[in-house]
C-alpha positions in Angstrom: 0.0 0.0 0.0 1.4 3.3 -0.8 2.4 6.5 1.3 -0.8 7.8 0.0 -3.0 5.3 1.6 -5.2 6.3 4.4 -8.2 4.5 6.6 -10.0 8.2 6.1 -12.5 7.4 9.2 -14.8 10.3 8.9 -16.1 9.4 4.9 -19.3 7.2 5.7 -18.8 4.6 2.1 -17.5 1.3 1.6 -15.1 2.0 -0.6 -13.5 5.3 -2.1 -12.1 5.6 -5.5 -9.7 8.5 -6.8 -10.1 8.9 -10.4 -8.5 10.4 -13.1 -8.6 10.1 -16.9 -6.1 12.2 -20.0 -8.5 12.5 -23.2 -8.4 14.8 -26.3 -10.5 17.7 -26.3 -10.6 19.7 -29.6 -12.1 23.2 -29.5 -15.6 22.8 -29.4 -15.5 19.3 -29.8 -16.4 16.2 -26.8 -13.7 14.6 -24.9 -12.5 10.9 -26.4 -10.6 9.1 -23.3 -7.2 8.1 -23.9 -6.8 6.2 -20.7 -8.3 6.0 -16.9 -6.3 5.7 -13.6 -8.5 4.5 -10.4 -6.8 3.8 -6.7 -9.4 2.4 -4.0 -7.8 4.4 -1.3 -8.5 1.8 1.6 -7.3 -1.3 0.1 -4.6 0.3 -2.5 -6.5 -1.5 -5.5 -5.0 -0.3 -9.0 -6.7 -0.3 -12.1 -4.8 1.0 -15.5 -6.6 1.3 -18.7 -5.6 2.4 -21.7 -7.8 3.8 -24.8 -9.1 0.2 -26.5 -9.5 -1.2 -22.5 -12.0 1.7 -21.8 -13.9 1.1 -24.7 -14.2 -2.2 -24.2 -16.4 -1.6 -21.2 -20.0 -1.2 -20.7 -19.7 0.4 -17.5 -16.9 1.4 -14.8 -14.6 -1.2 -13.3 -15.5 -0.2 -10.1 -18.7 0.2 -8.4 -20.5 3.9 -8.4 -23.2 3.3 -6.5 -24.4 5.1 -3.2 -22.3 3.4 -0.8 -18.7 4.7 -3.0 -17.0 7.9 -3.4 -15.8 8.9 -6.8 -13.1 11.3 -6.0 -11.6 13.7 -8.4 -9.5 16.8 -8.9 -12.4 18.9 -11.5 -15.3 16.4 -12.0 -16.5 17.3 -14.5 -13.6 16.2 -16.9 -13.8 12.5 -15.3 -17.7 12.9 -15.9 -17.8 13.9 -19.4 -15.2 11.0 -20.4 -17.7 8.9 -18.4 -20.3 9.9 -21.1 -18.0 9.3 -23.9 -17.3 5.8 -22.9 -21.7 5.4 -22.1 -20.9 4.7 -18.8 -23.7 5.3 -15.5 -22.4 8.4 -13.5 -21.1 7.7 -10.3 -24.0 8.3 -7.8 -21.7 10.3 -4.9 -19.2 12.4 -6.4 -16.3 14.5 -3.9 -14.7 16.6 -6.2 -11.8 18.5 -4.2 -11.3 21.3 -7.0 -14.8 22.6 -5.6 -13.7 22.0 -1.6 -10.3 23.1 -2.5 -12.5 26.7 -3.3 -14.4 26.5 -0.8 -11.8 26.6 1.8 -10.0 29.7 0.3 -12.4 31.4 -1.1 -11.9 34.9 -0.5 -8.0 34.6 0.5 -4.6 34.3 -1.2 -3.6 31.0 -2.4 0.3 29.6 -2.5 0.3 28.4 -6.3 -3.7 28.6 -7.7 -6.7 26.3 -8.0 -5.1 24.0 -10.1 -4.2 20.3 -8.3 -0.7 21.7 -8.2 -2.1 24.6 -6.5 -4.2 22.4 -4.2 -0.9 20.1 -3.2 1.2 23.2 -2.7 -1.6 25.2 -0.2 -0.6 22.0 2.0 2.9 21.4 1.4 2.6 18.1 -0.4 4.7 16.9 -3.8 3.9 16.9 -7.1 5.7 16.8 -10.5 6.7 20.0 -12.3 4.7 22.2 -13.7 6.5 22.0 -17.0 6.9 18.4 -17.0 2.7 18.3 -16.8 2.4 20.5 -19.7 4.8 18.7 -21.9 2.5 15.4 -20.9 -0.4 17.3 -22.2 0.6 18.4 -25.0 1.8 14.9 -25.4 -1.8 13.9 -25.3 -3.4 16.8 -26.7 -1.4 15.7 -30.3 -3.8 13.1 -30.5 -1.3 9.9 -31.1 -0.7 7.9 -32.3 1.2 7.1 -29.5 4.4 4.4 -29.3 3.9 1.5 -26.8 6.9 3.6 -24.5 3.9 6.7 -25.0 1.4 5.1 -24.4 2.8 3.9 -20.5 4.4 7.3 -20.1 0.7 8.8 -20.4 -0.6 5.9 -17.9 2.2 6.9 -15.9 1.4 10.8 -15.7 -2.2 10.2 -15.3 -1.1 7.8 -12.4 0.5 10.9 -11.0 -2.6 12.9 -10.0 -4.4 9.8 -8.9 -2.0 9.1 -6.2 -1.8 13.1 -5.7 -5.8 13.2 -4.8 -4.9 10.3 -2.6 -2.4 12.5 -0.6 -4.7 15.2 -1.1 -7.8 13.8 0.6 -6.6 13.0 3.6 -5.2 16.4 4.5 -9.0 17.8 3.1 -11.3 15.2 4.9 -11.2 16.8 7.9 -12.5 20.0 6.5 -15.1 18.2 4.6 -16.3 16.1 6.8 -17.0 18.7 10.3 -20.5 18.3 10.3 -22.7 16.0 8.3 -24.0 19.2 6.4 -20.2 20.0 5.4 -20.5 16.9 3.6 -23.3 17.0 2.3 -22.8 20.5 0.7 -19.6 18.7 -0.3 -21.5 16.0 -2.2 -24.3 18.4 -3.6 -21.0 20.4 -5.4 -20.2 17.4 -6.7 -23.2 16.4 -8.6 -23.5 19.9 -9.6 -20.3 18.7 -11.8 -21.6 15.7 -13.1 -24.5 18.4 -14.5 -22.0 21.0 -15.8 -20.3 17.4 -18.0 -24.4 17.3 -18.9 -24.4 20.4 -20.4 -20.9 20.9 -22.0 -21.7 17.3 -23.5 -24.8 18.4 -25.1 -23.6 22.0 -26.3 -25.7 25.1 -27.6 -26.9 24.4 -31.5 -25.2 26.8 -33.9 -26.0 28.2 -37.2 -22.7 27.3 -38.3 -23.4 28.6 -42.3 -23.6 32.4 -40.6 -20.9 31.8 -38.6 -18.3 30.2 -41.8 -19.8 33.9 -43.7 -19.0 35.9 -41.1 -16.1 35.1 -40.7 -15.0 34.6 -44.3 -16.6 38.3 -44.7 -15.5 40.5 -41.2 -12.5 42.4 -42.2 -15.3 43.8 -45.1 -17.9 43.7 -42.5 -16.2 45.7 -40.1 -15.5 48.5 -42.4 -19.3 48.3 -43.7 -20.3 48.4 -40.3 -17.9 51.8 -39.8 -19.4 53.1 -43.1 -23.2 52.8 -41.6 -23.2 53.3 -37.8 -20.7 56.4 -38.2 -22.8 58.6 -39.9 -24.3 59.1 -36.9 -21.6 60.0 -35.1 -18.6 60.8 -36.9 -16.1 59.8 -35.1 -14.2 57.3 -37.3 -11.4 58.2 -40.1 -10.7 54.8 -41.8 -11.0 51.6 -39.1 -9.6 54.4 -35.9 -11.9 56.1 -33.6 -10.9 59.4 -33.2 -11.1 60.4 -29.4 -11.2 64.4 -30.8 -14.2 63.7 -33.1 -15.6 61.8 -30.2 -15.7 64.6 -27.8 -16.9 66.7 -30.7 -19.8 64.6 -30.8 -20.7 64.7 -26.8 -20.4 68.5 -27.0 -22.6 68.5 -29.4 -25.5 65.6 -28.3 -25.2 67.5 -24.6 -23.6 63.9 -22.9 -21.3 64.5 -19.5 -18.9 61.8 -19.8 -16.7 60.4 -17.6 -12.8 61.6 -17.6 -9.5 59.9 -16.6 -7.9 61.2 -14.0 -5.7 62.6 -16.5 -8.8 64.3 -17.9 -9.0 62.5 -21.0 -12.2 60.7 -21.9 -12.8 57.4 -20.2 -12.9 55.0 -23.4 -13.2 51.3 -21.3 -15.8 49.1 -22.8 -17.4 49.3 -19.0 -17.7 53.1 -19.5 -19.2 52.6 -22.8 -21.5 49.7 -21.3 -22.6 52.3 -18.9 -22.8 55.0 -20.9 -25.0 53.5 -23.7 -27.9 52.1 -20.8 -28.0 55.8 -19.8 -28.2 57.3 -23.5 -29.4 55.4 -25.8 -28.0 56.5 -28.9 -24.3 55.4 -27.6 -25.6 52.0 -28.3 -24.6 51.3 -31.9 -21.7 53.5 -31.0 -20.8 50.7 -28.0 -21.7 47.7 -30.0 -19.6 49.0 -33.5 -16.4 49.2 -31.1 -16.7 46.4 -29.5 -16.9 44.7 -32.9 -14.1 46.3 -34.1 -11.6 46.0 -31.4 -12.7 43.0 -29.1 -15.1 40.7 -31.3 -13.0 37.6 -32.2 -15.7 35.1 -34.3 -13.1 32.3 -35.2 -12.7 32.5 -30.9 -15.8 30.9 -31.0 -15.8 27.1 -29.5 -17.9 25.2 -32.3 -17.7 21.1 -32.5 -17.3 19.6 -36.0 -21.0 18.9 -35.0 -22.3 22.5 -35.2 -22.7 22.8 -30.9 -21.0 25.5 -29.0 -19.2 23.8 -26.4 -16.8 25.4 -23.6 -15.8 24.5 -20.2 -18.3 26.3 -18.2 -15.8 27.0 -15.3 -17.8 26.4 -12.6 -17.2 27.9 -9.0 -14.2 30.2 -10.4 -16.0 33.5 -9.0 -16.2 34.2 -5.4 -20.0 33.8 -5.5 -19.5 30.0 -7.6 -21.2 31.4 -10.5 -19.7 30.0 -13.7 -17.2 31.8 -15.4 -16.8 30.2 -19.4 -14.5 32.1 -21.7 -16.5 34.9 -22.8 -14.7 34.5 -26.7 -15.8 30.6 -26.4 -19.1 30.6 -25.6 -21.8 31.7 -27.8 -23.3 34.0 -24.4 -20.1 35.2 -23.7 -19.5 38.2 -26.6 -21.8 41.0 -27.9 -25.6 40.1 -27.7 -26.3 40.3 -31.4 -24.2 37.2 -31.7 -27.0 35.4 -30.2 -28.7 35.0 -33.5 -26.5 32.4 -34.6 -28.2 30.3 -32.0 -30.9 28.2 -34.0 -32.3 24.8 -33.2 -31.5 22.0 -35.6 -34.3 20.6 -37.5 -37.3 19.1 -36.1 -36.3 20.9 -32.7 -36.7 23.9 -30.7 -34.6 25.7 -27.8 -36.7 27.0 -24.6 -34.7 30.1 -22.5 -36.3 30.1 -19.2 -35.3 32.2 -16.5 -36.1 33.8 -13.1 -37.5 36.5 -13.3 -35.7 39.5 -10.9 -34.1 36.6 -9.5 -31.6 38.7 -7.3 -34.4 40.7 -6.1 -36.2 37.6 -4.6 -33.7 36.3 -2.9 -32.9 39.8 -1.5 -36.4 39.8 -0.2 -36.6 36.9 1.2 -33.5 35.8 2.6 -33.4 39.4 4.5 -37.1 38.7 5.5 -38.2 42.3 4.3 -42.0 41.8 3.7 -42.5 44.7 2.2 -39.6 44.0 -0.4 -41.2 40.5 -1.3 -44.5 42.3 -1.2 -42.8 44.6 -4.0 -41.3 41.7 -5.8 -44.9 39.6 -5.6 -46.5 42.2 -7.5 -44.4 41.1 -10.7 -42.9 44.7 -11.2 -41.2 45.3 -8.2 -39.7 48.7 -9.6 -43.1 50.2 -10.1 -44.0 48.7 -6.8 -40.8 50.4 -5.2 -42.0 53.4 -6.7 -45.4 53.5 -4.9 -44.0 51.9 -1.8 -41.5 55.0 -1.7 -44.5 57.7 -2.2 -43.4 58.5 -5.9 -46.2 57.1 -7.7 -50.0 56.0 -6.6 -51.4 53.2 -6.1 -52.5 52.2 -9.0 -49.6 53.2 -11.6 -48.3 50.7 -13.9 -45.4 51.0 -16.3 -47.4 52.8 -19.0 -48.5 55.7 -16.9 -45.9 56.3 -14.8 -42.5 55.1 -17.5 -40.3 57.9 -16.2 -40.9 57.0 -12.5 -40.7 53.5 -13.1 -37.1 53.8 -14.8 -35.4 55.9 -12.3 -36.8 53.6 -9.6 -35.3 50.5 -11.3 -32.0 51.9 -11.4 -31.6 52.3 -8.4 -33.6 48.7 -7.7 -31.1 47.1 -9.4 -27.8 49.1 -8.8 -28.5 48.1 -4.8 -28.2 44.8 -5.9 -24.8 45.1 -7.7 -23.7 47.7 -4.5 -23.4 50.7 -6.6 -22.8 54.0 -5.1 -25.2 56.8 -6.4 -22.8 58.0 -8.1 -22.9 54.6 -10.6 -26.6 54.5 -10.5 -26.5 58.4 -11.8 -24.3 57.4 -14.4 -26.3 54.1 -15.2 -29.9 55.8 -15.4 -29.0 59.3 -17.0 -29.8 60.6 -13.5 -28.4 63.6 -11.3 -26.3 62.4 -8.8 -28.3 64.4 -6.1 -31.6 62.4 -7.6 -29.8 59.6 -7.1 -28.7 60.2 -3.8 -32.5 60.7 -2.7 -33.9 57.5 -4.4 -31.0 55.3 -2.7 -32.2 57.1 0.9 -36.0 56.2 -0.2 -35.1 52.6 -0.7 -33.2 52.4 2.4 -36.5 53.7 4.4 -39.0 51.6 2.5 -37.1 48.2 2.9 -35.2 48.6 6.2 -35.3 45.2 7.7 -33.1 44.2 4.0 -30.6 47.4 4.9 -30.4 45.9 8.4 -29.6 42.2 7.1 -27.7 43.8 4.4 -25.4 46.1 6.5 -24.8 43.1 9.1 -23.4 41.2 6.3 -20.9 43.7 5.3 -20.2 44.6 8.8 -19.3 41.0 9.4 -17.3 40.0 6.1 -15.4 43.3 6.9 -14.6 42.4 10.5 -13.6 38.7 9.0 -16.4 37.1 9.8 -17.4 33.8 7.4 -20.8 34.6 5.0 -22.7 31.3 4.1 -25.3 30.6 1.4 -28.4 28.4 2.3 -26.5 25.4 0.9 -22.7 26.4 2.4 -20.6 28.2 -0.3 -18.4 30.3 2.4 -16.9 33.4 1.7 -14.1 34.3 3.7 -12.1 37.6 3.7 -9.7 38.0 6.9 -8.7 40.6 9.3 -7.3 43.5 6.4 -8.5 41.5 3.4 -8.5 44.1 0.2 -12.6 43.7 0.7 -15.4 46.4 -0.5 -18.6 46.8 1.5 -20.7 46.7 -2.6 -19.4 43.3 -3.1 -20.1 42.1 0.1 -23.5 43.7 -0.2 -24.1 42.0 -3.5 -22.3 38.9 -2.7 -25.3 36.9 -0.6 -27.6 37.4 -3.9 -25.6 36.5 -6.3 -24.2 33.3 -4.7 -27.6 32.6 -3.2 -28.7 32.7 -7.3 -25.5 30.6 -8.0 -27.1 27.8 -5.5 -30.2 28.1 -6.9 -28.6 27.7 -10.7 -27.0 24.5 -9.2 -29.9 23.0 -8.1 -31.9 23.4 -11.3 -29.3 22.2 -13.7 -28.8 19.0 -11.5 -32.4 18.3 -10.9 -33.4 19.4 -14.9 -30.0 16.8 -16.1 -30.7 13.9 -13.9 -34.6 14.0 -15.1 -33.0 13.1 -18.7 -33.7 17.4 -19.3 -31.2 17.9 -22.3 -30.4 21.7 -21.1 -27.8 22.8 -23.6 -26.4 25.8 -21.3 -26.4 27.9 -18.4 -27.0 31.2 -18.5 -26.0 33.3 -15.5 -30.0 33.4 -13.9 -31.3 31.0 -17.1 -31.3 27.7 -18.5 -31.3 26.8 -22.5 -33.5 23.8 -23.2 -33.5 22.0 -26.0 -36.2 19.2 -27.1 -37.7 18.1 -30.5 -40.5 20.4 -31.5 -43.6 17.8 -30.3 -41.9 17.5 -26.9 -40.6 21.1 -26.1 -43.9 22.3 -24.4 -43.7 18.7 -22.3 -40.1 19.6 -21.3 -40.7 23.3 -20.4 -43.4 22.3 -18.2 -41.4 20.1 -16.6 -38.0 22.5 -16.1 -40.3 25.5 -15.0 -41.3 22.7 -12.3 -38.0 22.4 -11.6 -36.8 26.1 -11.1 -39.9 26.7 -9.1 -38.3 23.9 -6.9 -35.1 25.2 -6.9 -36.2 28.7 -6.3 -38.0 27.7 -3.1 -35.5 25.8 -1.7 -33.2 29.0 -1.9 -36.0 31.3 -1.1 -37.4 29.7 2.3 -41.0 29.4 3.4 -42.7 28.3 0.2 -41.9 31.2 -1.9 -40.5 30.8 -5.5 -39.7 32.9 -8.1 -41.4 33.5 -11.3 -40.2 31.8 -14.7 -40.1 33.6 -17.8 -40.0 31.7 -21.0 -38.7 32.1 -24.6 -39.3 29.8 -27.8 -37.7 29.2 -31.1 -38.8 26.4 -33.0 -37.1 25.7 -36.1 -36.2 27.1 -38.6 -36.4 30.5 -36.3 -33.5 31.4 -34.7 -32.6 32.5 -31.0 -33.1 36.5 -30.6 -32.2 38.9 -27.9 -34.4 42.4 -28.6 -30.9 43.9 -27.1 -29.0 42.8 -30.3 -31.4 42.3 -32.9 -30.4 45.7 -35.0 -27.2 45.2 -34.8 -27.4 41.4 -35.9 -29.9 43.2 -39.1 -27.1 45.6 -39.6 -24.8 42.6 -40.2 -27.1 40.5 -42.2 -27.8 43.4 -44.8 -24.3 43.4 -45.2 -23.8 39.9 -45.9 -25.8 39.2 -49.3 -24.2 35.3 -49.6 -26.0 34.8 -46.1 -29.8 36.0 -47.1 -29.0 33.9 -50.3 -28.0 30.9 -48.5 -31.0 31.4 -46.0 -33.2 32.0 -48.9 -33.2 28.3 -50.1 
């Protein structure tokens, strides 16, 4: 038995398998196994396959039932070569990439989140970083490999099995303080086994718009220029001219935020900001972002047509995923959207919560009035009579102007902003602003009161939970903010709630193609699709109320595109017509 081996007392299961497997993972494209390591680590049990031994099996070598623990280092690589190979998922899954987060979440680690990070954080040896890249790369060429390869990659991938065997036992007792711990433990880890659901099936793409678009963007761009400018006036050639620019504010009347320096601000953020305030920065915002950040080829598309990325799931303080925003098809400008269309026969479903963040501010604060607000289904117009700026009575078509400036500032306390960001957000005056934060802060108090306790006690170094235990923890002098802390319980809280809809939705046999920060894309063949949203708006009810306490849920919005419609998002559909008018070969092609 090696040095690794351990009786780990506290883990309740008969038998506990570190796992590991190397595959090849082209961009866009699902993983094909090249080999699996597994270690029992009571009884030191082996088992080495190679690429022909895996697929030769209809199901694990080992048993993945209740009473064993699958252990891994990222889950949901082990999970999606599990699907490659048609094998059962393992039924309890400890993944200590998400535990490893946990722990440090909010602090400085040695060396990263990586499983050399992990095994440095607690002193413990691995191989070289360079030596593990070469190994990858190595296995990332595809092979064919010599017989000499072939045990050198068993060999590496042998490596981080016996790693997550030293690993564990230095973890377990952090896992396992409290029967909740683990179980909090075990709920992250068939949250990866959903996220290897979801990467697996991948978002459907138009992939004839995409191969014109990018056989036609340098031309595009500069049509693009040729169009939106005229507006403006601000281009010579492909380069924005910051004089012109300010030329153009003087003359629309728009303050605009200035460097230190006292140069214009030009950040996409500013721009972002800028544009929700006035609306004719919008093309403006969109053409630069085009021009300067939009990368299509970046796009992660399968030689199947699906949009598939790793999902990076608990990389943000609050767990929320974090995919590449050039790889994923939600990621860039909205317009992009469009090349979302379902393939024949079938339709995609976007359902999401509606003012999610302002539920679970409600609720888990215990402000009645705010849920009273949120109940009504416009909480901002409900804010704005609440607050004795509208009567009861007004709706969003007779009081528009109210209703605006009130969700502003409705939403900008639930990202922490100061009024000074909300003034800038809404078009407002910063003195405006000012009074509509103090209104909200006297309509809802009991949230202020919840809400200042938690920033009071993440300041002072004090742990913050969600209602299923993702921690936050910042330390004595930790480089915190009181806004994120303020907006930390609702996003994570949301995060949770995510979680427990894609698991519950994947493990019903739900194909849900994506996450979406507070939404889920379906995907179903067009007889079934009102079936399957039925059942997932079940499901996010469920989820909601779990989060949400006392039997209170949020709403569900939904969204259909049957085929051969494709997906839409009102923010980006000008833009997306700007580009299609410029792209005759696509309307011909779309024509037939």
């Amino acid at each position: 038995m090696g040095s690794e081996m351990s009786a780990l007392p506290n883990l309740p299961f008969r038998e506990v398998w570190a796992v590991d497997f190397e595959f090849i993972a082209p961009p866009g494209g699902r993983p094909d196994p090249a080999c699996m390591v597994a270690l029992e680590l009571r009884t030191g049990r082996l088992i080495r396959l190679g690429r022909n031994d895996l697929h030769a099996l209809s199901q694990a070598p080992f048993d993945t039932g209740p009473q064993t623990l699958f252990v891994a280092y990222f889950a949901s690589a082990e999970i999606g070569c599990f699907l490659a190979l048609g094998w059962p998922s393992p039924e309890r899954i400890l993944d200590l990439f998400t535990e490893f987060r946990a722990e440090t979440n909010g602090t400085q680690t040695l060396a990263g989140n990586s499983l050399l990070g992990a095994l440095a954080q607690f002193g413990l040896p691995s191989i070289g970083g360079e030596e593990k890249q070469d190994m990858r790369d190595l296995i990332m060429g595809g092979g064919p490999w010599s017989r000499d390869e072939q045990v050198a990659i068993l060999d590496y991938c042998e490596s981080d099995v016996r790693a997550l065997g030293r690993l564990l036992p230095e973890m377990e007792p952090m896992i396992t303080t409290s029967s909740h711990r683990l179980g909090w433990a075990l709920l992250r880890g068939r949250y990866m086994a959903a996220v290897a659901s979801m990467e697996w099936n991948g978002v459907p793409i138009d992939t004839d718009t995409l191969h014109h678009l990018n056989l036609n963007w340098e031309s595009l761009q500069l049509g693009l220029i040729e169009e939106i400018d005229q507006a403006y006036g601000v281009y010579e050639g492909r380069s924005f001219r910051i004089e012109k620019f300010e030329a153009f504010l003087t003359k629309a009347n728009i303050a605009w935020p200035r460097l230190d320096t006292g140069r214009l601000a030009l950040g996409d953020d500013v721009f972002r900001a800028q544009a929700k305030a006035h609306p004719i920065i919008v093309p403006l915002r969109e053409l630069r972002h085009a021009l300067s950040e939009l990368r299509l080829n970046n796009l992660a598309v399968g030689t199947d047509g699906r949009n598939r990325t790793l999902l990076s799931p608990f990389k943000s303080k609050t767990a929320r995923n974090q995919p590449s925003n050039s790889k994923f098809i939600f990621g860039p400008s909205v317009w992009l959207r469009g090349l979302i269309k379902p393939e024949m026969g079938h339709s995609v479903a976007y359902l999401d919560w509606s003012s999610q963040e302002i539920a679970i501010a409600a609720a888990l604060s215990g402000d009645d009035a705010m849920w009273k607000g949120y109940a009504t289904g416009d909480p901002y117009i409900a804010f704005a009579i609440q607050a004795g700026m509208a009567p009861e009575g007004a709706t969003a078509r007779t009081h528009k102007d109210t209703r605006n400036r009130c969700k502003a500032i409705v939403l900008g306390v639930q990202y922490g902003m100061s009024a000074k960001s909300m003034a800038l957000n809404a078009g407002l005056h910063e003195a405006e602003a000012r009074d509509l934060l103090l209104r909200h802060r006297e309509t809802y108090r009991t949230f202020w009161a919840w809400a200042d306790q938690n920033v009071n006690a993440g300041l002072m170094g004090g742990t913050l939970y969600t209602r299923f235990g993702w921690p936050i923890r910042l330390g004595f002098g930790a480089n915190a903010n009181s806004r994120s802390l303020l907006n930390w319980p609702m996003q994570s809280n949301g995060a949770e709630m995510m979680r427990l809809a894609c698991c519950e939705g994947t493990e019903t046999g739900l194909k849900i193609c994506a996450p979406i920060h507070d939404a889920l894309l379906l995907e179903a063949p067009r007889d079934r699709i009102d079936d399957h949203i039925l059942q997932l708006t079940g499901i996010l009810q469920h989820a909601s109320e779990l989060v949400l306490g006392d039997g209170r849920t949020c709403g569900i919005d939904v969204d259909v595109v049957h085929y051969p419609d494709r997906y839409s998002d009102e923010r980006g559909e000008v833009m997306w017509d700007r580009v299609m008018s410029l792209l005759p070969e696509v309307n011909d092609v779309l024509a037939i």
